[in-house]
N, C-alpha and C positions, 0 to 999 in steps of 0.2 A: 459415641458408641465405642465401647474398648475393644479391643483385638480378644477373639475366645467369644464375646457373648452371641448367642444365638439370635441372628438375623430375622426381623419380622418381617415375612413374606409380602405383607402389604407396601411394606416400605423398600423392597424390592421391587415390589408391580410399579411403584412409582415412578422410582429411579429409570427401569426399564422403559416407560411410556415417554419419561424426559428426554431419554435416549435417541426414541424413535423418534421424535418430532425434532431433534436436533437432526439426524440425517435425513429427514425431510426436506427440514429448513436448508441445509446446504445445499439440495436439491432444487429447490426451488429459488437458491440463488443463482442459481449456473445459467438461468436465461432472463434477461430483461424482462419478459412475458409474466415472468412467474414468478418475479421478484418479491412482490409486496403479500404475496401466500404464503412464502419462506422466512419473511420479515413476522408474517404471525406466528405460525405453527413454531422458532426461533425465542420468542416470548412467552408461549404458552410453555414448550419446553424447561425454560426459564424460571418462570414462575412454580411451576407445579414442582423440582427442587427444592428452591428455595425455599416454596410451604414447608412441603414434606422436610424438609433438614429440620427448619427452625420446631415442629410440632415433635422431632425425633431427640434432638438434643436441647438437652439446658445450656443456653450459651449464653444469655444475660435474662434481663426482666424484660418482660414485655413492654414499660415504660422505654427503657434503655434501646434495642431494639429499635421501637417506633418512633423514639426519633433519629435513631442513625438512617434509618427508610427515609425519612421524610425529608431529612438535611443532603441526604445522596440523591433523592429524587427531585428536590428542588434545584439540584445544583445542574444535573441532567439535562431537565426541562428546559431552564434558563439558558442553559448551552446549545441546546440543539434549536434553538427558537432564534436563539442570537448570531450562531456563525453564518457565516456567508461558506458559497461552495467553494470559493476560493482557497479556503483556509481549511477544508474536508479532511485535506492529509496531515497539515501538522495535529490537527484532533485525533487522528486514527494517532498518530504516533503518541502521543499527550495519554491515550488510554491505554498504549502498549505500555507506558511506563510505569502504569498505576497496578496493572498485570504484575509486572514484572516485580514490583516493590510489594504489595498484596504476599506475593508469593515470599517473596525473604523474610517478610513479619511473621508469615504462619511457619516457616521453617527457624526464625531466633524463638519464637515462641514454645513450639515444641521441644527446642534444644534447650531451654530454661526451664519448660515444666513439665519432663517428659510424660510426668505419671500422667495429669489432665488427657494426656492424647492417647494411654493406652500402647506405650510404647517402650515399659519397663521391662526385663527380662529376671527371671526370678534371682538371678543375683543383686537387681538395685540397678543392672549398669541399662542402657540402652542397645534395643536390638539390634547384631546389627544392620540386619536387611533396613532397618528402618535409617539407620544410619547413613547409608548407602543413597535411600531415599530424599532423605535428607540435605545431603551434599549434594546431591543431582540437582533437588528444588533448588535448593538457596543458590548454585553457580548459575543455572540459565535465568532464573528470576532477576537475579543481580544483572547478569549482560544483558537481558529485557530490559531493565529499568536505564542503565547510564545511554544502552546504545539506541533506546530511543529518545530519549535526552537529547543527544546529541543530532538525532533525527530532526527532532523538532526543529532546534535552533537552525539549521541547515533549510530546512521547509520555508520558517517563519521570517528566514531573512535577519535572524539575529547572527550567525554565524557565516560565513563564506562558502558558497555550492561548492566552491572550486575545492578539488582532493588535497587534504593537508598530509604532507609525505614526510614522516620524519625518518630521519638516518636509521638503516638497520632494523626498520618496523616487521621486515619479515621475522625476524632471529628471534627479536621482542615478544612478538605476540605468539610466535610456537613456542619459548621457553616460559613465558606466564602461564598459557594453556597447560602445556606439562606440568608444569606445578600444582595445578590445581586439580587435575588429574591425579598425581603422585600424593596431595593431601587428601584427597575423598579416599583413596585407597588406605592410607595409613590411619584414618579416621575412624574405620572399620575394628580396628585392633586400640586405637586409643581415642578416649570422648575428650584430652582435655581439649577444654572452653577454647584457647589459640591456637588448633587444627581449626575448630570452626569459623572463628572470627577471620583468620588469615586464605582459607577460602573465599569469605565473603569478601574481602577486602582487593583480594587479587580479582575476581571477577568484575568487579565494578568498574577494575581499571582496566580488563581486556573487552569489557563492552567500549569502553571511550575508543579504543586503539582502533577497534575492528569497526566504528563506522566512521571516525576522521579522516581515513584516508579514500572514504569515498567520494566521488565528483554528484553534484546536483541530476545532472542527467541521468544516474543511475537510480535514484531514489525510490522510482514505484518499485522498485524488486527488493530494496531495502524495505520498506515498508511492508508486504509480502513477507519477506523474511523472517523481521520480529514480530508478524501476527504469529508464524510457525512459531518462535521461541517462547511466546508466552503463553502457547497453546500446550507446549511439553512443560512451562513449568507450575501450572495448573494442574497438570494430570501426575507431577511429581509429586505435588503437595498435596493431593487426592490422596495416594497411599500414603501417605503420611496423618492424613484426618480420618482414613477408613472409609471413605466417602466416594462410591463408583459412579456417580455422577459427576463428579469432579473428575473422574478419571477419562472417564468416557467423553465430556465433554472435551476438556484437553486437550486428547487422544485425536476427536475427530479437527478441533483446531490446527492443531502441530502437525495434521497426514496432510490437510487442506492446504495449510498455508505454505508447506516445502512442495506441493504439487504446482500450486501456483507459483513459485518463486519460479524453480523448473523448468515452466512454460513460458514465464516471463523471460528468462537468461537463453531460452532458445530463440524468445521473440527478440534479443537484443544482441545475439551470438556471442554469449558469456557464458562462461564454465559453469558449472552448478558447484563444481568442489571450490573454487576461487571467490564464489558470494559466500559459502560458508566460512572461508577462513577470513575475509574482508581484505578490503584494497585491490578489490576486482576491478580493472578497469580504468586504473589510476597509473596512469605513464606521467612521462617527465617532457613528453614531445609533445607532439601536437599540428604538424602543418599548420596550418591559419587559424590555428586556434586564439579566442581571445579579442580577434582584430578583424572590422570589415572591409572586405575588400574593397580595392577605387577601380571600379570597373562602369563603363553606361550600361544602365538600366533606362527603363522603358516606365514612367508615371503614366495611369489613368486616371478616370474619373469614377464618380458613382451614374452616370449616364452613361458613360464607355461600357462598365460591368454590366447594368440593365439590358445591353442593345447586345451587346453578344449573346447573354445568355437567352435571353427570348427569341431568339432567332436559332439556340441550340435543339437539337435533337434529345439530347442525356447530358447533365450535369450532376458530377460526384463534388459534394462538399466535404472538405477535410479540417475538422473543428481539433482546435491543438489547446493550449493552457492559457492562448490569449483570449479565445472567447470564452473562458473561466474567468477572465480577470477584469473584461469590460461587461459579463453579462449579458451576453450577445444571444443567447442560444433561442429565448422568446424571438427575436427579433426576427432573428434564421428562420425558425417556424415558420414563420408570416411571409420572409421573403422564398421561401419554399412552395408554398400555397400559392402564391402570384404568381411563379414557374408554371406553375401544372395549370391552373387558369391559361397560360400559354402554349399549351398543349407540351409543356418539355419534361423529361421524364428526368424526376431524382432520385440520389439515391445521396446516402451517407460512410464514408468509410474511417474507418476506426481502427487505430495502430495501437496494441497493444499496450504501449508504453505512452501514449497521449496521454499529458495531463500531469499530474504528479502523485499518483495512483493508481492501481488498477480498475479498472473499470469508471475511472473518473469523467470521459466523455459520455459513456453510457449513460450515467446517471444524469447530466447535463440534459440531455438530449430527452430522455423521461422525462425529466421535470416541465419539459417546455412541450410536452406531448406529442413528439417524434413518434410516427408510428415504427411498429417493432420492424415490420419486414423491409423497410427502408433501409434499415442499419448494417453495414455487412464488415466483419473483421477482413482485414489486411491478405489473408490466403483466399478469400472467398473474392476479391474483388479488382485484387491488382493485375489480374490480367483483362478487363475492362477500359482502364484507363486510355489505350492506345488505341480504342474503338471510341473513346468518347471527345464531345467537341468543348465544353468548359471543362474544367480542374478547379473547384473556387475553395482557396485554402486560408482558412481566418482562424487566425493565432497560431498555428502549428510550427515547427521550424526544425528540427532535429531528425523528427519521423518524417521528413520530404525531402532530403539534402541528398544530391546526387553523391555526393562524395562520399557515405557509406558504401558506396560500391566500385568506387574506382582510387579514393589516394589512403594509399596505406600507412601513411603519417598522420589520417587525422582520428583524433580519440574516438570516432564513433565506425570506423571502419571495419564493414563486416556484420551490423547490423541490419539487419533487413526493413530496408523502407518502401513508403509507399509511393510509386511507378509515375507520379504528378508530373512529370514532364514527361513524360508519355503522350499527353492529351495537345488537341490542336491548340488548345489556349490555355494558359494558367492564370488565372485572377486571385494576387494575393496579397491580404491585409497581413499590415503592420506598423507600429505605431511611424516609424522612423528607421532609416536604409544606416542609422549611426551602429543600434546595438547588433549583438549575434545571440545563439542559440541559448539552451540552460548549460547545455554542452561547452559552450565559450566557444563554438564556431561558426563563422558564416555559413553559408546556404547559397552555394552557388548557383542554383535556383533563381535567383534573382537574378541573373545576366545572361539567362536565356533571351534566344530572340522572340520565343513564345510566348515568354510571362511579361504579364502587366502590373506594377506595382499601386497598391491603391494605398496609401500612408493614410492612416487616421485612426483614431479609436476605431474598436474592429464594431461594436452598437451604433457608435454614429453613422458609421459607410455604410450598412447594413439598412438602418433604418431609410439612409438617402436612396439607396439602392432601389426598398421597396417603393417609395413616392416616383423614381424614377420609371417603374414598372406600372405604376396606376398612368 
C-alpha cells in the first residue's frame, strides 16, 4: 500500500481488532490464571494481520507464500515440540535475533527499492521522515540481532556467563552509539548507500559490545531488554512498510518489555539507564566470587527432609534453575500433595529473577499444575518466612544468598532476596557443596546452623522424599 492512497476502512477495522486482541493478550499475560487466554486472543491477533496484509498487498504468489508458511511453521512446531524448558531462554533469545535481522532485511530492502515501499519523494530522492525511519529500524534491528546472539551463546553454554570487560568499553561503546546517531542524522540530508551500510555495520558491533560485558546472573533482564529492542524495531519498520499493525504491535512490545526490564533491575537493584547502555553490573571484584567456601555444613537425608517437614506447620518451597535443569517441578507437585495429606500448609515463592527468564518458575510450576493461589512473588511473601518452620529450596542459589544484604564486595550486593534463612529450618538441594551460583558466588547459606544440605540431583531427592512421606 504506497504512502497518499486512500485507506480501506475495512482494512483498518482489521488492523484495529488485531490491535485489540494484542492488548488483551498482554493482559492476559500479566497473570498465570489467565495465561493461556492471552496465548489465544495473542494468535488470533496474529493471524487476522497477517490474512488481512497478505489479502491487501501483492507480495509474492500464493504458491510462493504457502510454502514459506509451511517451511516457517514446520520449523516452529518441530521446535516447540522439541526444546526442553531448560533451554526456554536461549530460544526467546534465538527469536529476539530473527526479530532483530527480519527488521534490517525489510529496512536494506527498502533502501534498495524505495519505490516498491512507497517511499519516493517527488524528486526521485527518498523521504526523508522515511529516512529517519529507516536508520531507527535498521540500528535497533541490528543491536537485536548480534546482542541476542550473543545472548544465546551466554544461555546455551557456548560462551562464558561470566562479564567479558574489555579496556575502555565505556568510551567504546558511547563513541560507536554517537556515531550512529551522528550518521541517521546526516542520512537525512544525504541517501548515499555508505551512510547506510556504515550504520548497519556500526550497530552490529555495539549490539556485540553492550551484551559481552554482561555476567550470566544478569540475563533474565537482558532477555527482557532485547524483547523491548525488537519490539521498537518492528514498529520502526512498521512506518517504513505503511503497516499500523506492525506499529502497534511493536509499539505494544517495546512499552512492555522496557516495563519489564524496569521491574526486573528494581527486582535486582540495577539502574534502568545502566541496562540500557550495557555492562550493568559487571565489576572487576567480587568478595568470594567464583570459589566455595571450606566452611562445615550440615548433610541430610531424604528421610531427614520427610520427618521435618511433616511434622511442619507451613512450608515455602523456593524452586530456582536447578529444578529447571533436573525436571523436578512434577515431582514437587507430588511431594507437595503428600504435605497437605499431612495436614502441613504450602506455599511457593518466586524471585523475580529465578530461572533464566522472566517468569521462568512460573511456567515450571504451570506445567506441573501448581495451583495459582499457592504461588506468591518475593514482596508478597518474604515476610512469612520468619513465621514458617521449613524453607525447602531445590535449585535456587543467587535469589537465597544472604550476602545480597550484608557484604558489599560481592557482585550481587543490594539485590533483594528472598528471607530463606529466616525460617526455623532450611532444606536445600544441590547437586554438590564444589560449585557456586550463575553469579560465580557461594551462598553463605549453606553454613548456617539451620540449613540442612541435601546433595543429589534435585528429582532424585525429591522423588526419595516422597516414598519417604508414604
Amino acid at each position: 500500500m504506497h504512502e497518499g492512497a486512500p485507506v480501506n476502512p475495512w482494512v483498518a477495522l482489521a488492523y484495529l481488532v488485531a490491535g485489540i486482541c494484542f492488548i488483551l493478550a498482554l493482559r492476559g499475560l500479566s497473570s498465570p490464571a489467565s495465561s493461556r487466554r492471552g496465548n489465544r486472543l495473542g494468535m488470533l491477533g496474529m493471524a487476522i494481520a497477517v490474512v488481512t496484509t497478505l489479502i491487501t498487498h501483492e507480495i509474492a504468489s500464493p504458491i510462493e507464500l504457502g510454502a514459506a508458511i509451511a517451511i516457517g511453521g514446520a520449523i516452529g512446531f518441530v521446535t516447540a515440540r522439541r526444546i526442553a524448558m531448560t533451554a526456554m531462554p536461549q530460544l526467546v533469545a534465538a527469536f529476539h535475533s530473527l526479530v532483530g535481522m527480519a527488521a534490517v532485511l525489510v529496512a536494506a530492502a527498502a533502501f534498495l527499492n524505495p519505490g516498491a515501499f512507497g517511499i519516493l519523494g517527488a524528486d526521485g530522492e527518498i523521504l526523508s521522515v522515511s529516512r529517519i525511519e529507516m536508520g531507527l529500524g535498521v540500528a535497533i534491528g541490528a543491536i537485536t540481532f548480534s546482542g541476542s546472539v550473543i545472548a544465546f551463546l551466554k544461555l546455551n553454554g557456548n560462551m562464558s556467563g561470566k562479564p567479558i570487560l574489555l579496556p575502555g568499553r565505556h568510551v567504546i561503546n558511547l563513541g560507536v552509539l554517537a556515531g550512529i546517531l551522528g550518521l541517521i542524522a546526516y542520512f537525512v540530508t544525504d541517501q548515499s548507500p555508505w551512510v547506510f551500510w556504515t550504520v548497519t555495520a556500526l550497530s552490529f558491533v555495539i549490539g556485540f559490545l553492550l551484551i559481552v560485558p554482561i555476567g550470566g546472573a544478569d540475563m533474565p533482564v537482558v532477555v527482557s531488554m532485547l524483547n523491548s529492542y525488537s519490539g521498537w524495531a518492528a514498529a520502526a519498520m512498521g512506518f517504513t512498510l505503511h503497516n499500523s499493525a506492525m506499529i502497534i504491535t511493536g509499539a505494544l512490545v517495546g512499552s512492555s518489555g522496557a516495563i519489564l526490564s524496569y521491574i526486573m533491575c528494581r527486582a535486582m537493584n540495577r539502574s534502568f539507564l545502566s541496562v540500557i547502555a550495557g555492562g550493568f553490573g559487571a565489576t572487576d571484584g567480587g568478595g568470594a566470587a567464583g570459589q566455595a567456601i571450606d566452611r562445615p555444613w550440615k548433610r541430610g537425608s531424604a528421610e531427614d527432609a520427610a520427618f521435618l517437614m511433616s511434622q511442619a506447620e507451613q512450608v515455602i518451597i523456593v524452586p530456582g534453575y536447578g529444578m529447571a535443569v533436573a525436571q523436578a517441578q512434577h515431582a514437587l507437585r507430588e511431594m507437595a500433595d503428600k504435605l497437605k495429606e499431612h495436614g502441613v500448609r504450602v506455599k511457593y515463592a518466586i524471585h523475580p529473577v529465578a530461572g533464566r527468564m522472566p517468569g521462568h518458575m512460573n511456567v515450571l510450576l504451570a506445567e506441573a499444575n501448581v495451583p495459582y493461589d499457592e504461588v506468591f512473588e518475593l514482596e508478597d511473601i518474604n515476610s512469612e518466612f520468619a513465621q514458617t518452620d521449613v524453607a525447602f529450596v531445590i535449585g535456587a542459589n543467587d535469589v537465597t544468598n544472604p550476602a545480597a544484604k550484608t557484604d558489599k564486595s560481592s557482585p550481587i550486593y543490594g539485590m533483594p532476596v528472598l528471607d530463606v534463612e529466616k525460617a526455623k529450618t532450611v532444606l536445600f538441594i544441590k547437586r554438590s557443596m564444589g560449585g557456586v551460583g550463575y553469579a560465580g558466588v557461594d551462598n553463605e547459606l549453606f553454613y548456617r546452623d539451620n540449613t540442612m544440605m541435601l546433595l543429589a540431583d534435585a528429582k532424585k531427592m525429591v522423588e526419595e522424599i516422597v516414598k519417604s512421606l508414604d
